[in-house]
BADREN-997952 format. One line per 10 residues: number of its first residue (from 0); for each residue x, y, z of N, C-alpha, C. Coordinates in steps of 0.02 Angstrom, whole numbers. Layout:
<nodes>
NUM> X:Y:Z:X:Y:Z:X:Y:Z ~ ...
</nodes>
This chain:
<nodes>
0> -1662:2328:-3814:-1625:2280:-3853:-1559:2261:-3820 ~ -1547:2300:-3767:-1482:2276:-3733:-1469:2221:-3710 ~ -1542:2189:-3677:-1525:2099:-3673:-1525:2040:-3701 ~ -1551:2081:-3771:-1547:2007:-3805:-1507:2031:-3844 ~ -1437:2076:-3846:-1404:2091:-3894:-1340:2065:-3843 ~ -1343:2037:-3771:-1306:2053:-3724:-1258:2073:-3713 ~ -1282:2163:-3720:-1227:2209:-3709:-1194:2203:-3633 ~ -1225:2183:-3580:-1192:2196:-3523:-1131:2174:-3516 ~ -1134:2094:-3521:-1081:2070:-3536:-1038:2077:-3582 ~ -1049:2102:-3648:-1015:2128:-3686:-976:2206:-3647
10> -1001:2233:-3619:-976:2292:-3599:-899:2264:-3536 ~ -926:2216:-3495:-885:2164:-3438:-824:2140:-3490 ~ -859:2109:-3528:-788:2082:-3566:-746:2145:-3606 ~ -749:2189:-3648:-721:2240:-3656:-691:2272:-3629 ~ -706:2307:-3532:-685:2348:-3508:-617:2295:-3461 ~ -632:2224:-3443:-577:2193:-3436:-525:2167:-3479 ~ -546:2153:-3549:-495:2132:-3601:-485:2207:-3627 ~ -497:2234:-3649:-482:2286:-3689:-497:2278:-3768 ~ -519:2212:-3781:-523:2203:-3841:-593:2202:-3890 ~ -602:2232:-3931:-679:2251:-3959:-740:2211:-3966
20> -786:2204:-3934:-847:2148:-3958:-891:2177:-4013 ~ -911:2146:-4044:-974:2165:-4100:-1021:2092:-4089 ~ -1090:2118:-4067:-1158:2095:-4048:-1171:2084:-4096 ~ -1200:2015:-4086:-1232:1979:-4151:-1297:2010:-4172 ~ -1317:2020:-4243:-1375:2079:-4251:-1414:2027:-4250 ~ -1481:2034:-4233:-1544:2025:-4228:-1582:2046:-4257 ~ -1618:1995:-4307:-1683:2016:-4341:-1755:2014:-4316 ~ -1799:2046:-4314:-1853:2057:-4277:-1905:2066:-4329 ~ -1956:2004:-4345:-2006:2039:-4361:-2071:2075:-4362 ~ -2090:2120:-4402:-2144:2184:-4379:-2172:2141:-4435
30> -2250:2167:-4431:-2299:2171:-4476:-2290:2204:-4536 ~ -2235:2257:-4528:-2226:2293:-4607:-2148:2306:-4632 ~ -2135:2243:-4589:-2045:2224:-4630:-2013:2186:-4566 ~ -1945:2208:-4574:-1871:2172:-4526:-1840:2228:-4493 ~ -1830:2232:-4429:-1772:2268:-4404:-1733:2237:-4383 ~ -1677:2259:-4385:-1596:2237:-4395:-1568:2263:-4350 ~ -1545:2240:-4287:-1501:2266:-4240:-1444:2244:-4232 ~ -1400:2271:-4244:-1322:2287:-4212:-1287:2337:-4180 ~ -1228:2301:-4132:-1175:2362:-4074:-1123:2316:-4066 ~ -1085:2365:-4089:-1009:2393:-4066:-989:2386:-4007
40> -940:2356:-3957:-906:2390:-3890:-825:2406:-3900 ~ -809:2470:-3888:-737:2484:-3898:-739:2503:-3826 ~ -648:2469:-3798:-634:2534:-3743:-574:2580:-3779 ~ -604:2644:-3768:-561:2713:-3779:-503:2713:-3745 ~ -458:2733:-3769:-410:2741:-3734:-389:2775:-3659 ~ -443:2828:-3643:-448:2860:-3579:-470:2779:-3517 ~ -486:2734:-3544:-523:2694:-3518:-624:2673:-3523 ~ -626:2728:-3531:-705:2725:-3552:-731:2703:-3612 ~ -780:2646:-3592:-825:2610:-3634:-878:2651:-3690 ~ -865:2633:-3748:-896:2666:-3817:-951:2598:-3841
50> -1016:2622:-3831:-1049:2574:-3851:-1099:2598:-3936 ~ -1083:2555:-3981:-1113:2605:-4057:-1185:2576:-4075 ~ -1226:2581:-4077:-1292:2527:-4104:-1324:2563:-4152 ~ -1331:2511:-4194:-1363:2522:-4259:-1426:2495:-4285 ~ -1482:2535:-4305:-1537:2487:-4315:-1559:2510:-4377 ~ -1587:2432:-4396:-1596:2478:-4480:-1677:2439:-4506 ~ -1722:2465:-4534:-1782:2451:-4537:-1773:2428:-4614 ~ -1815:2380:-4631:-1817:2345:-4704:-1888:2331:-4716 ~ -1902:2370:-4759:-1996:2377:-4767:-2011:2295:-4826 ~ -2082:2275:-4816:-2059:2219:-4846:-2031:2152:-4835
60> -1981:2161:-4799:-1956:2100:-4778:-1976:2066:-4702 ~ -1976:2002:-4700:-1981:1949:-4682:-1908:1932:-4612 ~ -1914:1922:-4559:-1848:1890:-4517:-1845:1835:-4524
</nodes>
């Protein structure tokens, strides 16, 4: 999911701005619902990149 969430560049822009991206979530659908993807990019204060992703399954539903 990292390229169509495009973390890379999200990670490029973060580690040169310093300032937080949040990836647009993406709905995907399955035969027996929606998954829901989202991520986070923080840079930490040591300098190192914090990437958070979240996925969340929805039985039932439709994208």
């Amino acid at each position: 999911m990292a390229g169509p969430l495009g973390l890379a560049d999200a990670v490029r822009q973060v580690r040169a701005t310093g300032e937080a991206v949040h990836a647009q979530s993406r709905v995907i659908s399955t035969r027996k619902g929606a998954m829901v993807v989202a991520a986070s990019v923080y840079r930490l204060p040591d300098g190192a990149v914090l990437v958070v992703s979240e996925t969340t399954f929805r039985m039932g539903e439709k994208g």
